[in-house]
Steps between C-alpha positions, in 0.01 A plus 500: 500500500178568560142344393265721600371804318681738237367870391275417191444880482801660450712456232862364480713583178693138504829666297547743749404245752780276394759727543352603859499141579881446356629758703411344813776328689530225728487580888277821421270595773118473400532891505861512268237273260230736490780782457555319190135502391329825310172535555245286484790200533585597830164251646694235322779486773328223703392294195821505246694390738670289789600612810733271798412481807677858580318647227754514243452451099631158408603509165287315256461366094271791470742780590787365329275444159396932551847566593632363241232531245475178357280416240173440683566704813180687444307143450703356799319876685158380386536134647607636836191730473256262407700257786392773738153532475232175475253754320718500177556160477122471535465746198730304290342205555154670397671619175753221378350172378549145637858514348605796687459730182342831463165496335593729246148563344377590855751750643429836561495750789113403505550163512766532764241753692273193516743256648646730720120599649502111618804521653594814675341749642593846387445778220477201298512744174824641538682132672352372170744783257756479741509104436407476153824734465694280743492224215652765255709606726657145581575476139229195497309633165441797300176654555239694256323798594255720451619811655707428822256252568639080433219317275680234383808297441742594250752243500644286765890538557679213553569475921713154541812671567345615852427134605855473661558772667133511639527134618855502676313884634169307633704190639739743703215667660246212533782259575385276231699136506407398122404862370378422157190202622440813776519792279251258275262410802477896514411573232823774401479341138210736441638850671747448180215392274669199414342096466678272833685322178627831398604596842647147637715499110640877583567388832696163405682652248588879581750540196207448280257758726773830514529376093157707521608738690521884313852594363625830524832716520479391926237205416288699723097455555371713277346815711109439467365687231304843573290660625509412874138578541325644810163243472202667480634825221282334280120648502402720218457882539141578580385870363427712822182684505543901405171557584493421878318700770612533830280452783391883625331395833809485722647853595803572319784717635539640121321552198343155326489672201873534524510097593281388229681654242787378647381155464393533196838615345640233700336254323538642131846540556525131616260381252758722235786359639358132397469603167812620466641169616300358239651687241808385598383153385525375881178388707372726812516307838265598815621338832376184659590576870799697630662684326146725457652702166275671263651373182741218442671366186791305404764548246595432191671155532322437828836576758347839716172635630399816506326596771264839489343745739289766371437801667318819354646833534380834583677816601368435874564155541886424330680468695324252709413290207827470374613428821259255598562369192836428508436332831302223369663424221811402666322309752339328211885438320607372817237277564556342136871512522456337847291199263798453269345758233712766307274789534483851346300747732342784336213783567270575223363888582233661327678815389849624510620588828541884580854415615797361372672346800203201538674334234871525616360408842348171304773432273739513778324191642471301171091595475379616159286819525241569232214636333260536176639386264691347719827559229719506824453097515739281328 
């Protein structure tokens, strides 16, 4: 395994990650692995797992725990993650107290932000979502929020079943000769949020720890709880300007008049688009970084964003708005599908279109076309 230096930008979806990881067999080549891995996962070939000296997969506790999804696979996942890369284990120390506990009263995506500035260096902002979600993700504790956005701690979920299967996983890779006094020299009692007296009792008596463990039809993990959040869909829609003025001094190969109305409608049509999303009872969403969207909002019970382009329409310019259009919008689904996020694409154009074949051509590629009132939007 590695210990160097994981992606703290892009996103991994640990379900789906678990089931990538379980269908990995032993004596895969690095590139079998990473034909195993969706993306973003496939950068976690080198640091998941073990390779002999011919560069074969030798089979490991982590694999068999995904493969056969026992209960705390997906906590087993976060160990090896946080095993991987000396900048998490910094972060946890920074937010767990001398016990090895989460500080529940101080964790939140701001807080993490702040740790993470001291300790990495990188788009510090979206590591910090990305981690803060990590913790939900690992089944570690239920988070509140305000928005998409982590502000605090919920509840903490009770982890000791994990200790097992993450120590005999640690010791295997580490070659650890007395696993739990190295596993408490390291600290791994606080990637599961637990005290070194919870963690040494789960470990001495493992009946009692997978006694904690969730029960179900398959006493599966339970799959972490949605939305698998894109960091950084958070920021609050910001009315755009309908009374700008373009700049007149350049030469223009058309008529600025044209342009500036075009702009304008642009914007009322986006700023009428946010208030239709208000109606809704949902929150507009501007970007922070890629994907550069004009307005963003999430559902109902928080599973998919929508993800809108507007373009304004006149009978000169339709068919290369719409087409345009439909370009960037499915760049922008792909790039938050790529980040584990279930995204709907839609364009938002001022007017009805003079033809009826723009929306087949959109609906045929799952984007939602639209317009004032914007009734077409479910």
């Amino acid at each position: 395994m590695a210990d160097g230096a994981l992606s703290l930008t892009k996103h991994y979806v640990f379900h789906r990650l678990v089931d990538e990881v379980g269908a990995v067999r032993a004596g895969m080549t690095v590139a079998q692995v990473e034909g195993c891995l969706k993306t973003p996962h496939v950068e976690l070939a080198d640091d998941l797992f073990q390779y002999d000296p011919y560069g074969r997969v030798v089979d490991s506790v982590l694999i068999q725990a995904c493969r056969d999804r026992s209960p705390g696979a997906v906590r087993v996942l976060w160990a090896a993650l946080v095993a991987a890369d000396p900048r998490l284990r910094a972060a946890i120390r920074e937010l767990t107290d001398g016990d090895g506990r989460i500080v529940a009263d101080d964790f939140s995506t701001d807080r993490v932000q702040l740790v993470l500035g001291a300790v990495a260096e990188t788009d510090t902002r979206k590591a910090a979502s990305n981690l803060a979600h990590y913790f939900e993700q690992s089944r570690l504790l239920t988070p509140r929020r305000h928005g998409s956005q982590i502000v605090g701690v919920d509840a903490f979920l009770d982890t000791r079943s994990a200790v097992p299967l993450t120590v005999a996983h640690l010791a295997t890779i580490r070659g650890w000769t007395d696993p739990l006094a190295a596993a408490l020299d390291a600290e791994v009692n606080s990637w599961l949020n637990l005290s070194p007296e919870q963690f040494a009792e789960a470990w001495n008596n493992p009946a009692s720890a997978w006694a904690t463990a969730p029960t179900g039809a398959s006493n599966d993990e339970p799959a972490p709880p949605p939305p698998d959040t894109e960091p950084g869909l958070d920021l609050p829609y910001v009315e755009a300007d309908e009374s700008v003025a373009l700049d007149y001094s350049e030469d223009w190969e058309f008529n600025p008049d044209a342009l500036e109305n075009a702009s304008r409608l642009h914007r009322a049509t986006q700023n009428a688009l946010a208030s239709w999303v208000r109606g809704q009872s949902l929150d507009p969403l501007r970007p922070d970084g890629d994907p550069l969207f004009d307005v963003g909002w999430w559902n109902g019970d928080h599973t998919r964003f929508n993800v809108a382009e507007v373009k304004s329409l006149s009978v000169a310019n339709e068919s290369r708005q719409v087409r345009l259009g439909l370009g960037q919008v499915l760049d922008y689904r792909h790039q938050l599908e790529s980040n584990g996020v279930d995204a709907q694409a839609v364009i938002a154009l001022s007017g009805a279109p003079q033809s009826d074949r723009w929306r087949e051509l959109c609906g045929g590629v799952g984007v939602e076309l639209t317009w004032p009132p914007f009734d077409h939007l479910g």
